[in-house]
N, C-alpha and C positions, 0 to 999 in steps of 0.2 A: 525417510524424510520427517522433520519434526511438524506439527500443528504449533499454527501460531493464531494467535487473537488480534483484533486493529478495532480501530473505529475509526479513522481515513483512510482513504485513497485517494492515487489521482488518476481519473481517466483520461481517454485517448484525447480529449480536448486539453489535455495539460491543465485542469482544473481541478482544487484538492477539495472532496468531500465527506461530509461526517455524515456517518451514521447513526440512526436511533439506537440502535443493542448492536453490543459486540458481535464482530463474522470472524469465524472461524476457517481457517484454509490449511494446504499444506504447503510449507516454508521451501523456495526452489534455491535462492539464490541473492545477497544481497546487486543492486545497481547503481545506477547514476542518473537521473532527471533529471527539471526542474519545472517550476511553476509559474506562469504566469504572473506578472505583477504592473500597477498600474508605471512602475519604472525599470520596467524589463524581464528578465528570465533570470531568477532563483533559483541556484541549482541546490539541489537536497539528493541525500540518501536512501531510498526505498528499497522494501523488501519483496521481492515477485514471487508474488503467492498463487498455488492455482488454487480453484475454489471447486466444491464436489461435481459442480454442473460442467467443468473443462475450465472455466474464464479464468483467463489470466488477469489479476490488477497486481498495480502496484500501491505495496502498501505502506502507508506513514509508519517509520518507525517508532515514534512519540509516544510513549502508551499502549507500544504492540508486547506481549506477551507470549514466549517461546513457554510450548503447554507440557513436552516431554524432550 
């Protein structure tokens, strides 16, 4: 499995969030969501990363960073 870098996700509320410093996970598999928006549902591309503690997010590809 490769590590990857992000600085969004979107959680189970369908909501996309930044973070203060880059989080590091390991890269499962790209998907398919979308997000919320005040004119409907925006689908985008994410990367489902598990993270060291088990959690699964999905991560913005934008600025995400494959590490090896």
């Amino acid at each position: 499995m490769s590590t990857v870098t992000f600085t969004s996700y979107i959680d189970a509320n369908i909501t996309m969030h930044d973070v203060p410093m880059p989080v590091t996970g390991q890269f499962i598999q790209w998907a398919n969501s979308y997000i919320e928006d005040k004119e409907g549902k925006i689908p985008v591309t994410v990367a489902l990363v598990r993270m060291d503690d088990g959690t699964l997010l999905l991560a913005n590809p934008l600025g995400m960073v494959f590490n090896n």
